[in-house]
C-alpha positions in Angstrom: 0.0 0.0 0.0 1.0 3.6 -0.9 -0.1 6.7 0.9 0.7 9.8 -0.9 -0.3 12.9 1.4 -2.9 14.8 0.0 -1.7 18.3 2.5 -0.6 19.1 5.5 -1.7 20.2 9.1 -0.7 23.2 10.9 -1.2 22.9 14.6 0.1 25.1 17.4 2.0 22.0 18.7 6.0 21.6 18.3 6.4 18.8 20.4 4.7 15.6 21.1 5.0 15.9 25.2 2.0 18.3 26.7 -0.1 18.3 23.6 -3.5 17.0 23.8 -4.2 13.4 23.2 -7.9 13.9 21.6 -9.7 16.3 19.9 -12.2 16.4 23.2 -8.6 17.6 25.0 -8.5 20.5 22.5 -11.6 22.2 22.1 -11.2 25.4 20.6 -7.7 25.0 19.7 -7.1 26.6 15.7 -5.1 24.4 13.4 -5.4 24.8 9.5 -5.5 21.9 7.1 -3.7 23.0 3.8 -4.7 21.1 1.1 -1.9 20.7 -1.8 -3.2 22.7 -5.3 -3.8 19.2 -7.6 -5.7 18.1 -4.7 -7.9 21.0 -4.0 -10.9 20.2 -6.4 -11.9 17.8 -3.8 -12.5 20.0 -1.5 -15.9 21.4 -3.2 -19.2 21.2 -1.1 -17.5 20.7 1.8 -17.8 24.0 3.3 -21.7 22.6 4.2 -20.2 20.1 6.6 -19.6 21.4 10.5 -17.0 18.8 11.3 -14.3 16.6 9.0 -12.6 13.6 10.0 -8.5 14.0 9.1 -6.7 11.0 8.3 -3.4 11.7 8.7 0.4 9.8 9.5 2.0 9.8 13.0 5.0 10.7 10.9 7.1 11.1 14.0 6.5 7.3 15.2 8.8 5.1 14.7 8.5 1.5 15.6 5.6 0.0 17.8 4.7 -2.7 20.4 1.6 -4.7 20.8 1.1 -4.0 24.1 1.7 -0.2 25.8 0.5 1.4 28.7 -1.8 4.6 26.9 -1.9 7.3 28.1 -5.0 7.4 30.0 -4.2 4.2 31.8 -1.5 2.7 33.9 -2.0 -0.7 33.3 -0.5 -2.3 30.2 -3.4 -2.9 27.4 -2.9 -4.3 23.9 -2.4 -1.8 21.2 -5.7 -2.5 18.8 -7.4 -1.3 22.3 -6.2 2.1 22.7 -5.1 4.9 20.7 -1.5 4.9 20.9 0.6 6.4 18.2 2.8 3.9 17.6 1.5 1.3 15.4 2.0 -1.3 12.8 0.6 2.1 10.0 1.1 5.2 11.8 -2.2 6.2 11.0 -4.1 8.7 13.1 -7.8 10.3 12.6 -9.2 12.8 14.3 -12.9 14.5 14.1 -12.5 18.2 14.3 -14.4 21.3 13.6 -14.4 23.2 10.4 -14.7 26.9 10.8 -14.5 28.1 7.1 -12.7 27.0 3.6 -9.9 30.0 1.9 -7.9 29.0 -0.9 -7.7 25.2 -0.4 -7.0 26.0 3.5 -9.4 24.8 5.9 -9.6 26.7 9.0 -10.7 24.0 11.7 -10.7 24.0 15.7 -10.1 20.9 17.7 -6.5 19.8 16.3 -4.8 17.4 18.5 -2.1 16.6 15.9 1.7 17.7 15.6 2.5 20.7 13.3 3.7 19.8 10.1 1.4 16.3 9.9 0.6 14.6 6.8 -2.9 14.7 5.5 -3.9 11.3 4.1 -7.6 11.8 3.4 -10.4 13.9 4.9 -14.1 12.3 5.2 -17.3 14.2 6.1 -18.3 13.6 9.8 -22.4 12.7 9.7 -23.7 11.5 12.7 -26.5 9.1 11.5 -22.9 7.1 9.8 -20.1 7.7 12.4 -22.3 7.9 15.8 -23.7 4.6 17.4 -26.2 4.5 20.0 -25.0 1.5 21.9 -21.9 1.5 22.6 -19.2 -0.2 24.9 -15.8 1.4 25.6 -14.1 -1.1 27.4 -11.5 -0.7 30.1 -12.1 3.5 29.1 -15.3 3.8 30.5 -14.4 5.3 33.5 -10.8 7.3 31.9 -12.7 8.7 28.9 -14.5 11.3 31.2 -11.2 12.9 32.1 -9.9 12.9 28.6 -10.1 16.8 28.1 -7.5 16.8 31.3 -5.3 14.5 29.2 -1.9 15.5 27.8 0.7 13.9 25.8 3.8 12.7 27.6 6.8 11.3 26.5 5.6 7.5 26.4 5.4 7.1 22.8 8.6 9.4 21.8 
């Protein structure tokens, strides 16, 4: 499989430690998604959408285990159950807000990703396909109500 990044995301964060794990952890926070010029007919009709889903690369992971202790735990959990950045394909995907569209920049708030991230792909967020009612969140249920407390540490460097 080849990825070939589609633009790149500007974020207020230069390093991975103190950085919020999850968009819930950075509400408000202004990033801007520039999409490269051959890519930017893509982007029509989707100023109608209030929030985008960014695929991007953890471009500064390198390597990975199977099992880690994530950040919002202390116990040691395998990898496919948490969100950790260092996997087998760095990939990352985050649901953020989109403020407005200027030449093939979109102006989003939410970001939880490193300046300087590679944009795979951006998808529409619409509730009635990406929401569920019933849910389970495993051994989170308790540590996802403290997530907006949350910040990135040096764990995964």
């Amino acid at each position: 499989m080849k990825c070939e990044p589609i633009g790149i995301i500007h974020t207020p964060f230069k390093q991975l430690e103190g950085m919020p794990i999850q968009p819930a952890g950075a509400v408000g926070v202004e990033g801007v998604v520039e999409v490269f010029e051959k890519f930017r007919a893509g982007l029509m009709d989707i100023e109608g959408f209030s929030h985008l889903t960014l695929i991007y690369e953890f471009h500064r992971s390198r390597g990975y285990k199977l099992e880690v202790v994530p950040f919002m735990d202390t116990q040691v959990r395998g990898l496919f159950a948490t969100r950790a950045p260092k996997r087998p394909n760095p990939i990352g995907l985050s649901t953020v807000r989109l403020v407005r569209v200027e030449d093939g920049k979109l102006h989003v708030e939410n970001v939880d990703m490193l300046d300087g991230t590679p944009l795979l792909d951006i998808k529409p967020y619409v509730p009635e396909f990406d929401s569920h009612a019933e849910i389970r969140t495993g051994w989170l249920e308790q540590a996802r109500k403290t997530v907006d407390q949350r910040k990135s540490d040096t764990r995964f460097n």
